[in-house]
N, C-alpha and C positions, 0 to 999 in steps of 0.2 A: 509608458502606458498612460493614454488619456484620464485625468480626471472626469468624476464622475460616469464611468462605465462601472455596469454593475456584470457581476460573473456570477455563473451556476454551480457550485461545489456539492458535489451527491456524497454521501458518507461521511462528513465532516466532523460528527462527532467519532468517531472512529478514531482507533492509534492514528494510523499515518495522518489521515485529516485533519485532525482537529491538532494534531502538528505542524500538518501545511496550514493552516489557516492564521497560526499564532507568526508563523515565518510571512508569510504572504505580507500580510500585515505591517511586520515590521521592513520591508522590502517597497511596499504601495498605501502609501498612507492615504490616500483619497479613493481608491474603488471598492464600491460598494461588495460587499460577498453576501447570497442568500443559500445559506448551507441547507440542504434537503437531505432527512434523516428519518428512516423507519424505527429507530432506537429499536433493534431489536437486542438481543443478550448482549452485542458485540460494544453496541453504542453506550457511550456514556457523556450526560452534558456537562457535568463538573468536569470534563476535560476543556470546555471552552471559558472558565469561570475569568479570565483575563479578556475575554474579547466579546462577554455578552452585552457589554451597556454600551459596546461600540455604537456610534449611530452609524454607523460603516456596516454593519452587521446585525442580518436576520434569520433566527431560526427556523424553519418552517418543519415539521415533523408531519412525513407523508412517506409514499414508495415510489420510488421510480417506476413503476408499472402501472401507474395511475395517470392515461393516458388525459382526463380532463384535467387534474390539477397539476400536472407538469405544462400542459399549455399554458391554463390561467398564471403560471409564473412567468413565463416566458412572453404574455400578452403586457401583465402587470412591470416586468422588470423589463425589458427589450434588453435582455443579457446578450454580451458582446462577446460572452465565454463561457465554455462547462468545462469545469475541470472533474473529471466522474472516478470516483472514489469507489461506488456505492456496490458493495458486494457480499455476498456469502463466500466466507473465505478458509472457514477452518477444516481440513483434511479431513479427521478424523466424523466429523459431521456429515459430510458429502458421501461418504461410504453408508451412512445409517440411513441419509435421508435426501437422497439425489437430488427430488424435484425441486426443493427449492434451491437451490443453484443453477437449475435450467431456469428458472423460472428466473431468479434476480440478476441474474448474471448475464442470460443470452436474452429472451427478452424485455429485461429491462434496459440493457442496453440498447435493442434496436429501438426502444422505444424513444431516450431520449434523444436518439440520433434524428432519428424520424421527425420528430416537433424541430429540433434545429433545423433540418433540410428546409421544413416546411415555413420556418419562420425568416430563415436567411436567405434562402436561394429563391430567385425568379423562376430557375430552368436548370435543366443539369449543365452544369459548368458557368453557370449565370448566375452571379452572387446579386441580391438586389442592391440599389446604391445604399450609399454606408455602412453595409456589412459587408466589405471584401476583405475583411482582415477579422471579421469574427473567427475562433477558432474552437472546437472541440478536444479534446486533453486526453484524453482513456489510459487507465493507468490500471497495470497488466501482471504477471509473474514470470518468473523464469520456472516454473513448474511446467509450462507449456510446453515447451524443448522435451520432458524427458526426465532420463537420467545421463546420467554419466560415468564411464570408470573411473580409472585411478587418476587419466592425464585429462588432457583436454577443456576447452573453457567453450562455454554457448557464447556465438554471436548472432547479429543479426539476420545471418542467413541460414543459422541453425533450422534443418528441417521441426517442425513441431511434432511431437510425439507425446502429449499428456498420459499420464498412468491413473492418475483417478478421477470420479466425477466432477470433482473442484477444479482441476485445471482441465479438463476436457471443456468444460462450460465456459472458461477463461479463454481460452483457445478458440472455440467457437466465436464470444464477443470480439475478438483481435478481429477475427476475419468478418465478421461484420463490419466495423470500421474502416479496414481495408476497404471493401467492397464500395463502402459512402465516398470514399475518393476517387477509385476507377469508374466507377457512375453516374454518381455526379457533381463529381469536383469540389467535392467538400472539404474545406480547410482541417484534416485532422491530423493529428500525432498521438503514438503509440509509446510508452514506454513499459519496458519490460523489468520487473528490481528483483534484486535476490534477497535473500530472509531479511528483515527490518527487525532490529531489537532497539531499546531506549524507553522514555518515561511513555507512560501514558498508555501501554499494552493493556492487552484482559489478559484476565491475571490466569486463563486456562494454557495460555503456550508457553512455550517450555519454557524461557529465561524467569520468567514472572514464576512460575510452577517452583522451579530450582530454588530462588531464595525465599517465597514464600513457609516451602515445604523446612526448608534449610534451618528457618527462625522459629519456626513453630516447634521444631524436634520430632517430625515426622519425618515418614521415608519419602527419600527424590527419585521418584518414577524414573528411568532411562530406557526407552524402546528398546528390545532386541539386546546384540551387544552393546550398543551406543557409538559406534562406528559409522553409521550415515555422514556424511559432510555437507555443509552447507556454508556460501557465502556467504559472509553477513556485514551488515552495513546499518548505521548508525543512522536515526531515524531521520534528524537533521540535515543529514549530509544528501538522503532521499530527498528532503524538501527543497535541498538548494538545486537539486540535479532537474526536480518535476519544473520549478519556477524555471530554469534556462530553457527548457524544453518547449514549453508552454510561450515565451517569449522570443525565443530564437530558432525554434526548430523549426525546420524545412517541412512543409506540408507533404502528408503521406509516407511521411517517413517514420521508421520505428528507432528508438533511444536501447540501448539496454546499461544499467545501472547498477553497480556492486562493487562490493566493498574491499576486494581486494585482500579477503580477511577468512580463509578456509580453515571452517572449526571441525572435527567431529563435535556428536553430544555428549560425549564422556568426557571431552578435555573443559568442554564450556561449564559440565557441573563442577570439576574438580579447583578450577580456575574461579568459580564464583565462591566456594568452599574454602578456597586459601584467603578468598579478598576479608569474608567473614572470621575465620580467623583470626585476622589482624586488627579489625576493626570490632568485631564482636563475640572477643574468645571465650569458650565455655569450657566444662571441661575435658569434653571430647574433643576430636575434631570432626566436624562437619561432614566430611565427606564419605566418613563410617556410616553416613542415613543414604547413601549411593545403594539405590535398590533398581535390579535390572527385572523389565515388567513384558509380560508376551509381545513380540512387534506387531505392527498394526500392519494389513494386507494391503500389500505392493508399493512397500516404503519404499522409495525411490533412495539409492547408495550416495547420489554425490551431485549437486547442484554447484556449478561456479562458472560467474561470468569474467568475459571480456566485453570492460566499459571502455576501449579504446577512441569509438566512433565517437560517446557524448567528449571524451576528453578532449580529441582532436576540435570536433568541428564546434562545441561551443564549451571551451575551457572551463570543463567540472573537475573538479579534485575534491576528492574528501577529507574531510577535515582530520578524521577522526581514525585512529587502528583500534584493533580490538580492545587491547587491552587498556586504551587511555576512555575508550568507551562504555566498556563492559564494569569498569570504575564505574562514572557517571550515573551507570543503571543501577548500579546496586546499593550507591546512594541514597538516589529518587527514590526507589522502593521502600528502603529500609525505614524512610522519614515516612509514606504513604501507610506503611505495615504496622508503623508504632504509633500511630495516632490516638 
């Protein structure tokens, strides 16, 4: 990657972002990054406190629906990249409060595709000169897919079938971006990640929730029975799969990304429960605060992908399994919880 190119990072202060950003970073030590952030509940900037006095690095705090001041960024920085983070992303929210998820999610999306088209491209499939290698990044869910039974893994030609407002609106922006490539040949890549746990979460989804609740000596909320399944992948190991993608991946084509790590939520609280235990035994045990709470409408039973395609064509491996991860996490916390 060229020195001095500057890139467009939407969500950055966000878990996975402001993850990616710290990764990037240590990966490109000369391109500029100017992170676009609405700080809404989700956002937090003390997640970036390592990379604020970067001269590499600026914050700019706006919405990607802000058709003037995503240009003036884009006029000011002549960014050579967006890597788009920027979403309303938590389930349980989307079901109370749909609009703003169409709203951030599908037309923010088109939006900032839109000001790239117009800033990079002459003509459909006419990159103007020194932008033939600018690229667009969209960074996606395997909530889009569906559900799933007992067996089975999503690939990338898994039909889409979203169950709630959140990944409906996810699903919608995939196919927007799709659409910028068969149109007008817009350099972009998709990737699709399954559940992201590690430092730097809001502390409302479940792992954060788990040992939060866990320290405190309150009850641990578990949806339903706590039999859902989900993929899960190490937020790092996300970072290093988004950077290959963004630098190796084949234009118009979709990534999908997971960990290779199928939890239910019942084994993930009892498992964080035994880790406390060990490291911070009281006189109970921990997982006597395991309190099962009504499920939330149309919890989807069982998410797990097949990341064969990124392994194969641009050799991602994760670093990390659950359980040398799901350590790591309950560290971080524990040091963030007793401050």
């Amino acid at each position: 990657m060229n020195k001095n190119q500057s890139i467009l990072v939407t969500g950055g202060a966000g878990f996975i972002g402001s993850n990616f950003i710290e990764f990037f970073f240590e990966q490109h030590s000369n391109v500029k990054i100017v992170n676009l952030d609405k700080l809404t509940y989700a956002g937090e900037l003390s997640n970036l406190e390592d990379v604020e006095k970067s001269q590499f690095y600026t914050f700019i705090k706006g919405d990607i629906c802000d058709t003037t001041l995503v240009q003036e960024l884009f006029e000011t920085y002549n960014f050579s990249g967006v890597i788009h983070f920027a979403a309303e992303s938590h389930v349980d929210n989307s079901i109370k409060n749909p609009d703003a998820f169409i709203n951030t999610n599908i037309y923010g999306t088109y939006n900032l595709l839109n000001i790239a088209k117009t800033n990079w491209m002459e003509a459909p499939f006419q990159p103007k000169k020194g932008y033939e290698n600018n690229r667009f990044l969209h960074i996606s869910t395997d909530e889009v897919y569906g559900t799933l039974g007992e067996k089975g893994l999503f690939t990338e030609n898994t039909p889409y079938a979203p169950n709630s407002p959140y990944s409906a609106s996810k699903a919608s922006s995939d196919f927007i971006v799709r659409s910028y490539f068969h149109t007008y040949g817009m350099n972009v890549v998709t990737t699709n990640c399954s559940n992201n746990y590690g430092p730097k979460q809001h502390d409302e989804k479940l792992i954060p929730t788990i040992i939060r609740k866990a320290i405190k000596g309150e009850k641990i909320p578990i949806y339903g029975d706590g039999k859902n399944i989900r993929d899960w992948l190490f937020v790092k190991d996300h970072c290093k799969g988004i950077d290959l993608a963004y630098k190796n991946g084949k234009s118009g084509q979709t990534y999908n990304i997971g960990g290779k790590n199928e939890r239910d939520n019942l084994y993930i609280a009892h498992r964080i429960c035994e880790i406390l235990d060990n490291i911070r035994p009281k006189r109970h045990k921990y997982s006597e605060q395991i309190t099962f709470v009504k499920d939330r409408p149309g919890h989807d039973f069982r998410y797990a992908i097949d990341a064969t395609k990124i392994e194969t064509e641009l050799e991602w491996r994760a670093d990390e399994n659950f359980e040398t991860g799901i350590t790591k996490t309950v560290h971080w916390y524990l040091n963030k919880y007793e401050k």
